[in-house]
C-alpha positions as CSV (number, residue, x, y, z in Angstrom):
1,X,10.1,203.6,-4.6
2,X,9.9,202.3,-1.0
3,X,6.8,200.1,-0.4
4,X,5.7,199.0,2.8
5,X,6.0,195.6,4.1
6,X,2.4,195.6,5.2
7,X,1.2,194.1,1.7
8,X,2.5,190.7,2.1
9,X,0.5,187.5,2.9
10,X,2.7,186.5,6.2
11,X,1.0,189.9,8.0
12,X,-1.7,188.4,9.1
13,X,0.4,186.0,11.4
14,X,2.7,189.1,12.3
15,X,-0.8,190.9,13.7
16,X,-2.2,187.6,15.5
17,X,0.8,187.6,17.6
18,X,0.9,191.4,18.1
19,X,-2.4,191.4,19.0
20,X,-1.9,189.0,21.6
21,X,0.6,191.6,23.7
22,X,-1.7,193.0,26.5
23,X,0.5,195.5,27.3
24,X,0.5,198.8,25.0
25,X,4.3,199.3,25.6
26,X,5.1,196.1,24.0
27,X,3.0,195.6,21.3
28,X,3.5,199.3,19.9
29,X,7.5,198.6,20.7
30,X,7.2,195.1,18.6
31,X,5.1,196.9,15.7
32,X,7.9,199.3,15.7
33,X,10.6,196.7,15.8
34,X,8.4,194.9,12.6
35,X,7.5,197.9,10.9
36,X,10.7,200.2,10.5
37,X,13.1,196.9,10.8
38,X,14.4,197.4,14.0
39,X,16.6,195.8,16.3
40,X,14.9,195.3,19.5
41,X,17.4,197.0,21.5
42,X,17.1,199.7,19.4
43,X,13.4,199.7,19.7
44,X,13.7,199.8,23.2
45,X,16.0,202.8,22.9
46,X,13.6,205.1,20.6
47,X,13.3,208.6,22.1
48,X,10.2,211.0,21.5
49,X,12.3,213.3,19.7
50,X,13.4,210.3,17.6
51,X,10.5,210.3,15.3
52,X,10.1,212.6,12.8
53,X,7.0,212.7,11.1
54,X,7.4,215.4,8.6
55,X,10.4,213.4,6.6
56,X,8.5,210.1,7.9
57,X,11.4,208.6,9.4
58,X,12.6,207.1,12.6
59,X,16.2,208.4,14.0
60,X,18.1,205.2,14.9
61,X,20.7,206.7,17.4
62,X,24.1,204.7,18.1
63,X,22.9,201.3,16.3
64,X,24.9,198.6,15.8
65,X,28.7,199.8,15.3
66,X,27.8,203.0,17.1
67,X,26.1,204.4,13.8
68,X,23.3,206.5,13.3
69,X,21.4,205.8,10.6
70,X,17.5,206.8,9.6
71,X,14.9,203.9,9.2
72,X,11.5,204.2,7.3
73,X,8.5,205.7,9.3
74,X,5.4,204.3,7.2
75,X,1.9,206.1,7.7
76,X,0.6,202.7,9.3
77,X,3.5,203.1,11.9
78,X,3.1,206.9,12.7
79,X,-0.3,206.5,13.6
80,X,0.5,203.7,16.1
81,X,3.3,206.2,17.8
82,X,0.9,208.7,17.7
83,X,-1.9,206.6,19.6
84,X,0.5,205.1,22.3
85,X,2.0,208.7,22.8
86,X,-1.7,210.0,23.5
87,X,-2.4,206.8,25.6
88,X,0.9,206.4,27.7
89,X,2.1,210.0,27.7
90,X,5.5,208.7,28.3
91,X,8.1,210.9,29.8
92,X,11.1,212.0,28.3
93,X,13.8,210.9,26.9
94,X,12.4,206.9,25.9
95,X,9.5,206.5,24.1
96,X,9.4,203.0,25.9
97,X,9.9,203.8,29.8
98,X,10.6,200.6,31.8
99,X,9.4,199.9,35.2
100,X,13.0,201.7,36.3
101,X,12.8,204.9,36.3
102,X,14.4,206.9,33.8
103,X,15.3,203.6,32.3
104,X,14.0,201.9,29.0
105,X,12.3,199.0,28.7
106,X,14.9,195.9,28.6
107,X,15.2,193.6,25.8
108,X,14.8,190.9,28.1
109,X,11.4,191.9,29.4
110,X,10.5,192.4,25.6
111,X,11.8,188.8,24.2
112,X,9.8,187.4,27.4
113,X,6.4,189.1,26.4
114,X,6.6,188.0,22.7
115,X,6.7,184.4,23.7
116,X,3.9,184.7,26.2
117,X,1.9,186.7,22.8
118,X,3.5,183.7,20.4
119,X,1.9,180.7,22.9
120,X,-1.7,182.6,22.9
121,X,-1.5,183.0,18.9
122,X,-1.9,179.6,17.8
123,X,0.9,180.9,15.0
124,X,3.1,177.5,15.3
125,X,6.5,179.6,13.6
126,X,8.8,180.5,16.3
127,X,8.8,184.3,16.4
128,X,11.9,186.2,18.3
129,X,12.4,190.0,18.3
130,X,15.0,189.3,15.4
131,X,12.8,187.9,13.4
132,X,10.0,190.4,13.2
133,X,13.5,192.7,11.8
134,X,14.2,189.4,9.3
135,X,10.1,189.8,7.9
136,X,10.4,193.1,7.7
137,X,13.1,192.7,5.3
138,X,11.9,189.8,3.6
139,X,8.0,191.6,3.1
140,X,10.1,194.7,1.9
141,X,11.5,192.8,-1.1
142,X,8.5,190.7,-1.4
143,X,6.4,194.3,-1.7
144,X,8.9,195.6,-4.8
145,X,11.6,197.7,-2.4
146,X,14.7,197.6,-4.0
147,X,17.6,194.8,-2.1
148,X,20.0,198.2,-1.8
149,X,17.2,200.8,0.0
150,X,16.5,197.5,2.4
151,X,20.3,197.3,3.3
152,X,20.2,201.0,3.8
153,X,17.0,200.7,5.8
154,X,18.9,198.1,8.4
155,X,22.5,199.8,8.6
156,X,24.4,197.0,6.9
157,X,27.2,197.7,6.0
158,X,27.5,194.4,3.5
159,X,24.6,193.5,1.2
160,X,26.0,189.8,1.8
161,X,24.2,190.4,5.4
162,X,20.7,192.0,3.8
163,X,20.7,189.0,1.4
164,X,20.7,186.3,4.5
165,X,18.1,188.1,6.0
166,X,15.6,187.7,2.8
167,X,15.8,183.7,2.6
């Protein structure tokens, strides 16, 4: 059984920081980062046609290694898509259009509006893109989800790698 992440006690500090995005593009993008276990880049790089609700799962194209790989869509997460698509109505192909056209948003623009969120929080943990992938995996296991579904879940290839991103 997968179980979400969104059952364990560090959440809360997750949200305060989301919450402190103004932008809808970011904080959807980081929620989406947080809540499927994304890399940001790969957040960034999310198409419309990417996410498919009736499977409940995210299409991670050409992720780390050039892989493709599924990653787990929870209800929680759907219903954010689904309330930035109605909001934004972003054009094709990126679900996350940058301020070039045609272009997604770049990492770079998304590591620099998480640390504007993290100094209005008042959360005193240093937060990264990275590490919002490293909760997700560390609330998965803390919520019941089995250490091989998680490794599956983030593309790695070794569970040696899953296991250093639970401590």
């Amino acid at each position: 059984e997968i179980r979400t992440a969104e059952t364990s006690a560090a959440v809360p500090q997750v949200a305060a920081v989301l919450s402190e995005l103004d932008s809808p593009v970011y904080r959807t993008l980081l929620f989406c980062a947080y809540g499927a276990g994304l890399r940001v880049s790969e957040s960034c790089n999310l198409c419309v046609g990417d996410i498919d609700s009736k499977r409940m799962v995210l299409i991670v194209r050409n992720g780390k290694g050039g892989r493709d790989r599924y990653a787990m869509l929870s209800p929680v997460l759907l219903d954010a898509l689904r309330t930035y698509y109605r909001q934004i109505r972003p054009p094709q192909p990126y679900f996350f259009l940058g301020m070039v056209a045609c272009k997604p948003v770049p990492v770079a623009g998304v590591q620099t509006a998480l640390r504007m969120a993290l100094g209005r929080s008042g959360v005193s943990k240093r937060i990264t893109p990275h590490t919002l992938r490293h909760a997700f995996a560390t609330h998965s296991l803390e919520a019941g989800t089995d250490l091989r579904v998680i490794q599956t879940l983030l593309g790695h290839a070794s569970i040696r790698t899953t296991v250093r991103y639970v401590h």
